[in-house]
N, C-alpha and C positions, 0 to 999 in steps of 0.2 A: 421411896424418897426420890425426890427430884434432884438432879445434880445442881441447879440454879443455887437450891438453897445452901448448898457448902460453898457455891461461888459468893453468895452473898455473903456468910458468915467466914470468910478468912480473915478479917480482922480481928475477929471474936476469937477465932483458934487459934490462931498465930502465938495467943499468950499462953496456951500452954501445951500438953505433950502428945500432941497429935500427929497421927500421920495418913493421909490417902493420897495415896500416889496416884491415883486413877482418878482424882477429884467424883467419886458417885456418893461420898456423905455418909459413907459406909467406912469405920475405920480398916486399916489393915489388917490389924491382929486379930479380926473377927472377922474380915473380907474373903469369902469362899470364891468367890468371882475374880479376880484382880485384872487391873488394864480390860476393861468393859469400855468401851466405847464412850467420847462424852455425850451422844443421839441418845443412850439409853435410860428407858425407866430402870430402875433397880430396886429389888425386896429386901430387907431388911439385914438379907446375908451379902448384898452386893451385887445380886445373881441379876441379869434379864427378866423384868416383865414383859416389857414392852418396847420396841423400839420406835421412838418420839420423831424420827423423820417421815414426811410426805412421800409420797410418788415423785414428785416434781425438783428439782432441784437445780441449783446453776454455782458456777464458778467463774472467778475472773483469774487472771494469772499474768502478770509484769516480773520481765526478767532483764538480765541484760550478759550477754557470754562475750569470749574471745575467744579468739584462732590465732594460732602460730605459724607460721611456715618456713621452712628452712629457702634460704634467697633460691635453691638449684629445684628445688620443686616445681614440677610442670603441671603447666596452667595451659587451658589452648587458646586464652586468651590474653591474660597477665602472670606473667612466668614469673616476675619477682616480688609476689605481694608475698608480705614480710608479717603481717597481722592485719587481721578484718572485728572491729567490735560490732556486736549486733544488738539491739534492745528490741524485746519481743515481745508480743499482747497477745494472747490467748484467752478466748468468753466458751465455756462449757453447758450445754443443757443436759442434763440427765431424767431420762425415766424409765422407771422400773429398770429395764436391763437392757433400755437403749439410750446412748449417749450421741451428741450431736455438736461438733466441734468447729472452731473456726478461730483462725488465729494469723498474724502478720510480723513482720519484722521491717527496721531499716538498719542496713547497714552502713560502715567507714572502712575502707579500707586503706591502708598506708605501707606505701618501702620507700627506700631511697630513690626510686624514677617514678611511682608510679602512685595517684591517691585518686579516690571516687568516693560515693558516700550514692546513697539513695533506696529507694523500698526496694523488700525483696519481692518473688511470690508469693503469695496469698495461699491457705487451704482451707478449702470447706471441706468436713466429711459426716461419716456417723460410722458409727459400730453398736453391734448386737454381740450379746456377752451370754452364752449359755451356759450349763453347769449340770451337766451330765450326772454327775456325783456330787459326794460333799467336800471332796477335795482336786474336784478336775473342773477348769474355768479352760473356755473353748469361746474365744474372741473374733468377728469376723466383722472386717470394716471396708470401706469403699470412700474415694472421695475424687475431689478436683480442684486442681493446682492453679491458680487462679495464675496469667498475665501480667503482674502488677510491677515487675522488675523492666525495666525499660533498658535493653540490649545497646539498644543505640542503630539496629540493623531491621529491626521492622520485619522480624520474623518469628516474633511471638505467639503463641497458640497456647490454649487450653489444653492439658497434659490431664490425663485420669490415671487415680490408683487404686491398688486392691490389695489387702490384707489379710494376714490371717494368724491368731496367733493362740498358743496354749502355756495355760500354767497348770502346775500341777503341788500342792501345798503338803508337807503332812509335818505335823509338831510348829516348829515355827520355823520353818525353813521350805523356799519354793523354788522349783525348777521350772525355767520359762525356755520357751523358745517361739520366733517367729519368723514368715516370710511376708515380702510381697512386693508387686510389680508394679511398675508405671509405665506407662503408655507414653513416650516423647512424642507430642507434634511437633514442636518448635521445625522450624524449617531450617534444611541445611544456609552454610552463606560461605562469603570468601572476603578477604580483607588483604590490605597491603601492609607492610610491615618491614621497612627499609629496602622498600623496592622489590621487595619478597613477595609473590601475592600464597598466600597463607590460607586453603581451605578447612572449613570447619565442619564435623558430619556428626548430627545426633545419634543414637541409638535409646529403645527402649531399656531400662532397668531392672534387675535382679535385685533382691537384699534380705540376708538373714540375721538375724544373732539368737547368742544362747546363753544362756547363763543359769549363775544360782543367786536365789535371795535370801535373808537372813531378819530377822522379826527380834532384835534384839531386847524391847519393850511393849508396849503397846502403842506406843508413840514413834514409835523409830521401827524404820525401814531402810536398809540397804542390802543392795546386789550387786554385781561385778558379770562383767558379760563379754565376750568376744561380738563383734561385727566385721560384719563383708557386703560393699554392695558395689556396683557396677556404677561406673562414672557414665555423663550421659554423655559423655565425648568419646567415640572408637577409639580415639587410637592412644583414650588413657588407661593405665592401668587398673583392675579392681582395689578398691576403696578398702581398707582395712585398718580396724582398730582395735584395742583394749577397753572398755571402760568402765568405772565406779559410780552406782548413784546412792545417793542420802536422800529419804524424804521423813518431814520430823512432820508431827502434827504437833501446835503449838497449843492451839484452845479448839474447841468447837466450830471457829470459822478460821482461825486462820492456819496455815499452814508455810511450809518451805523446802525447797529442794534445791538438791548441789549434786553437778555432775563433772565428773573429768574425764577425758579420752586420752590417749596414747597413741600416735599413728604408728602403724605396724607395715603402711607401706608408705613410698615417697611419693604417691596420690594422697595422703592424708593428712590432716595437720599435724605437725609434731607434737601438737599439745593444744588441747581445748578444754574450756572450763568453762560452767554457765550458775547462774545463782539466781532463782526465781521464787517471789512470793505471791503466795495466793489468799484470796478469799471466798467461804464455801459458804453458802447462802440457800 
């Protein structure tokens, strides 16, 4: 049975005592299989024949987040931004077990002295996802930070990163962890700043997190995770947070995620929150 046809027939069912929570056409009370994928073919107990996706696949993804920051949080630029909202575009290729990503944002930023608004950086990357076993996923990605934020100081350069990351699944519950590094070109520079003159010095970057995740349906995904990464400024503190994420699959294409962070140091925002929907195609 195809899933389409119990999409089609839910006005038909509606009127009476049905139930398939996994929408595969397969009731529950007989469904040996349950939360099956909606990609999949299903035999008459629920179960996997086949899985109905291609090789090829793609995603778009429009969000839009905010950041908080407490006025005394240091900046090496703007020390009293008070909240920055970002609206974010993300387009995904996938195949087989290579993904191929590229995504942008613009931001607003607002306090009481100080407001800007405009594009951030850019990332193009890819990742290769291998799987050692049937419950060890071993992720390794690479990419480039594209210029696209306008300094105002004409010291922009193409920055590279590198990743690496492992999950590990058993029942419905995953153990992640990951790292990885960027390369800062951006060029050092010097500003004045009430007659202050004010130097600025990049450093390359470090950054991990870890966490657990949680499979509470087959539709629902969330995890809770620690982070730490290295501000690209010396002589700021390491970046540390708390965070939650949610991701629900709603139907077959579309999808949505919600995440919160907790800053854990006073380099980090006090409170970020981001709400993005997708469609998988």
């Amino acid at each position: 049975m195809h899933k389409l046809f119990f999409t089609l027939s839910l006005l038909t069912l509606s009127l009476f005592a049905y139930s398939d929570y996994d929408m595969d056409g397969v009731e529950d009370t007989i469904d040996r299989c349950p939360n099956t994928p909606l990609t999949e073919l299903v035999d008459m107990h629920g179960c996997t024949i086949k899985n109905l996706e291609g090789d090829h696949h793609f995603d778009i993804i429009g969000g839009v987040s905010l950041s908080q920051f407490n006025e005394n949080t240091l900046s090496a630029l703007n020390p009293e931004d008070s909240s920055t909202i970002n609206t974010t575009l993300q387009v995904d290729y996938y195949y087989k077990n290579l993904s191929v990503q590229a995504s942008t944002s613009y931001f607003n930023a607002q306090s009481q002295s100080y407001s800007n608004s405009g594009q951030n950086d850019s990332f193009l990357g890819a990742t290769y996802q291998f799987n050692p076993t049937g419950t060890l996923f071993v992720r390794l990605g690479g990419g480039f930070i594209l210029p696209t934020y306008d300094t105002g100081y004409g010291n922009n350069n193409l920055d590279y990163t590198a990743s690496a990351s492992v999950s590990y699944l058993f029942d419905n519950i995953n153990l992640f962890g990951g790292y990885s590094y960027t390369l800062v070109n951006d060029d050092d520079f010097s500003y004045t700043d009430t007659n202050e003159t004010v130097d600025v010095h990049y450093q390359n970057t470090n950054a991990f997190n870890a966490g657990i995740g949680f499979y509470p349906t087959g539709r629902l995904y969330t995890s809770f995770a620690y982070n730490s990464s290295d501000s690209i400024y010396r002589t700021t503190e390491t970046i540390k947070s708390a965070s939650a994420y949610l991701f629900y699959t709603i139907d077959k294409h579309w999808f949505t995620t919600i995440t919160y962070a907790y800053g854990l140091s006073d380099s980090a925002s006090d409170n970020y929150g981001a709400v993005r929907l997708g469609y998988y195609f």
